[in-house]
N, C-alpha and C positions, 0 to 999 in steps of 0.2 A: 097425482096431486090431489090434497083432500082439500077442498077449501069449506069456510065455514064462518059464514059472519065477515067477507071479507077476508078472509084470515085462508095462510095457506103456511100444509105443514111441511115442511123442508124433508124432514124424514119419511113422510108415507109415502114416497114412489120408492122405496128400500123394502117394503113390508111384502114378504111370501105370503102371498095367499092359492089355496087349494082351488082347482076349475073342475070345472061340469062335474059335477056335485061327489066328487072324490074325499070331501074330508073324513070319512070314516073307514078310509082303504088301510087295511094293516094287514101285516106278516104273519099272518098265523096267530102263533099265542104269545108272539114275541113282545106285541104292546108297539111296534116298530110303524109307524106313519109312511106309506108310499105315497102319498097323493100325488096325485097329477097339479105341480102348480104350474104356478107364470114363468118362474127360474128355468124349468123347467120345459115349459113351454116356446120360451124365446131359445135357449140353449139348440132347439130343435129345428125352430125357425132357420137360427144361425147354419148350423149343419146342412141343412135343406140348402139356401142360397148359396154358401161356401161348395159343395159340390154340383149344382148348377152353372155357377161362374166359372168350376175348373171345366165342366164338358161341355161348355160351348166355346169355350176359350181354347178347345184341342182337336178342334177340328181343322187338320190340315189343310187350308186353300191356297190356293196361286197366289191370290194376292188376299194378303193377312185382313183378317175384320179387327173393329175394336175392340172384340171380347178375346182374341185371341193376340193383339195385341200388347191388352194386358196382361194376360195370364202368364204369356211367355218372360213380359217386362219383369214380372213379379217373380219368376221362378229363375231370371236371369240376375234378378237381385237378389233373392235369398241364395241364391248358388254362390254367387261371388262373397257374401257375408260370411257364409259356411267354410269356405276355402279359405279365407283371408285370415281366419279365428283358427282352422282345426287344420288347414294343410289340404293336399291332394287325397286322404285315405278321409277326409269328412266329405266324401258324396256320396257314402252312403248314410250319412244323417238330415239328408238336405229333404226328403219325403216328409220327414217328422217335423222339423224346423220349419219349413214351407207350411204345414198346415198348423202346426202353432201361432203361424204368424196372422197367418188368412184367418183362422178361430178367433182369435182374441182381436182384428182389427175389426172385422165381417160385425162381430159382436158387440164391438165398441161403437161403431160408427151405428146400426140400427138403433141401438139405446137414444139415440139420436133425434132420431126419424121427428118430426111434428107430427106425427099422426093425431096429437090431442083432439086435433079439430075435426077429428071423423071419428071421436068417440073411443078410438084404441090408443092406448096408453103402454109404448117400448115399455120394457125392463130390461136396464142396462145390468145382465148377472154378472159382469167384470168387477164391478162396484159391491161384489161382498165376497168376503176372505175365503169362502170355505169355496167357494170358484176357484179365484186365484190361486188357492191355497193346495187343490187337488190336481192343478195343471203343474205345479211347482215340484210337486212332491214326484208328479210322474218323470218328469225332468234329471230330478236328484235322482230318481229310481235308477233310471237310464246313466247316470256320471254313474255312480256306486257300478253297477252291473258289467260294463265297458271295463271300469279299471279293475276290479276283481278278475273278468274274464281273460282280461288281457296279460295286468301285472301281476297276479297271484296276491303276495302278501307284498309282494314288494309297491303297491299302492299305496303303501302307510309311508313310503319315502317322501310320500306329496307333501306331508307335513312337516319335513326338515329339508328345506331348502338346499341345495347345492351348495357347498364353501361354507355350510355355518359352521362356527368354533365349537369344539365339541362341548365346553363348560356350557354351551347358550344353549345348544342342542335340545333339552328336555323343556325347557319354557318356552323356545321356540317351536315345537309340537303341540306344546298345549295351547297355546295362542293361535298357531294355525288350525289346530284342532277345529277349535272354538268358530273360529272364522269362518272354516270347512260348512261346520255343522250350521250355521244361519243360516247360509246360502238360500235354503228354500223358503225360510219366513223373508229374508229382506226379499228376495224374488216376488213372492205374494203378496208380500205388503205396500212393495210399491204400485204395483198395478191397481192395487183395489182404493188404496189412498187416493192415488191421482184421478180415478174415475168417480169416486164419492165424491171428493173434493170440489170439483165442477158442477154437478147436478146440483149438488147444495146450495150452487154458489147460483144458479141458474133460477133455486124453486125461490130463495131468497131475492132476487132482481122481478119475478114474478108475485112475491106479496107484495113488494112497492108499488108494482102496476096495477093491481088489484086494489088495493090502499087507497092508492091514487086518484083512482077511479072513479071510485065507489066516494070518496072526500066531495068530488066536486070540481068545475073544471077549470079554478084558475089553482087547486091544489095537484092534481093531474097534469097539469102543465107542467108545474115547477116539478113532481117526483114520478109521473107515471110515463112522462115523455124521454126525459134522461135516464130512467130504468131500460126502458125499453131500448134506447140507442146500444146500451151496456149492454143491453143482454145479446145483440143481434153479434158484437165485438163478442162476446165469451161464448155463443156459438162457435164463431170461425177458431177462437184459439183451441176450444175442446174437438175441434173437428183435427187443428193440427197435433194435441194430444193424444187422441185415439189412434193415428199413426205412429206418432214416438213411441206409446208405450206399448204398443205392440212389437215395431220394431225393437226400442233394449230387451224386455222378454227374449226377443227370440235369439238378438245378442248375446247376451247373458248366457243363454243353456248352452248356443255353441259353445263359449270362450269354457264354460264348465266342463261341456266335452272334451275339449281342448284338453283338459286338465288330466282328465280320463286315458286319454289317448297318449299323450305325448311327456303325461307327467312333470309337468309345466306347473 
């Protein structure tokens, strides 16, 4: 959050920047930028916690802790999602599905964190496409690869429907074609949508307060106190969005598997 004059920019908690003084890290002669940023940095964070949480969460005891608790809850849920979407032969996609899910939730929800007020400022990296957009792609990798491996050429049947009339047959390929081939932008675009969408909405209820504020304080009454009520509300809802769209995600690539496997 950049403020400035009162003023605060809705888009700068979006902005990649380069840490511990990495900006001139490049590829050889390629001209190619590795820096070490924030993206990059949180992405790391996430991973770190996400496999923390599974191995304390799998330690066998007599009687179960909270972390193992969860972890079991979590993998007893993504099991049943996997099964319900792809059948009894989707357990062996439930490894991949389980930690898509815990990635992009783990992720979602630190982007979250209040830590402003200790000087560290989350970067929610679900909230930009080329994120989403490479989880999505790994996804589709995995549908494409299943049904090639499985159906040969006969995958390409996925695009004509069972019972269609044979005159409709060619438009209805192309149309399913079509359909096929989005998959992975609408997959990526909704997750990163809905997680910009909120922050915005979040840095915007926070110039009010700041506005507000800084106005004086029968103008801070009237706009910095009902900001703030609103903002506390669009926490809890983006807290219960961080779940959703991690769960359809993880929905989503089953039911694609599905497709994969069962030609569905």
């Amino acid at each position: 959050m950049a403020a400035e004059e009162g003023k605060v920019d809705p888009m700068y908690q979006f902005t990649i920047k380069p840490l511990f003084g990495t900006e001139e890290w490049e590829l050889g002669s390629t001209g190619v930028n590795i820096a070490f940023t924030n993206s990059a940095l949180w992405m790391m964070i996430t991973t770190i916690a996400v496999i923390a949480f599974v191995q304390m969460g799998t330690k066998q005891q007599m009687i179960p802790g909270r972390w193992q608790v969860a972890v079991e809850s979590l993998t007893s849920f993504i099991d049943n999602l996997v099964q319900s979407s792809i059948g009894a032969q989707g357990r062996k996609y439930i490894p991949y599905v389980f930690t898509l899910f815990i990635f992009i939730l783990f992720g979602n929800l630190l982007g979250l964190l209040p830590l402003g007020v200790l000087g560290v400022h989350p970067f929610t990296f679900t909230s930009h496409f080329t994120v989403t957009g490479v989880l999505a792609v790994i996804s589709f990798s995995i549908v494409l690869l299943v049904g090639f491996w499985k159906h040969g050429f006969k995958f390409f049947t996925l695009f004509v429907p069972h019972g269609t009339p044979i005159f409709m047959a060619p438009l209805i390929a192309v149309v399913e074609f079509i359909s096929f081939m989005v998959r992975p932008f609408s997959l990526a675009l909704r997750l990163f949508v809905a997680m910009m969408a909120g922050h915005i909405l979040l840095e915007v209820l926070a110039s009010f307060v700041v506005s507000g504020g800084l106005a004086g304080l029968g103008f801070g009454a009237i706009v910095s106190l009902p900001s703030m009520l609103l903002m506390i509300v669009i926490c809890a809802l983006e807290l219960l969005v961080a779940g959703i769209q991690a769960y359809v995600f993880a929905l989503l690539t089953a039911l694609y598997i599905n497709d994969a496997e069962n030609l569905h």
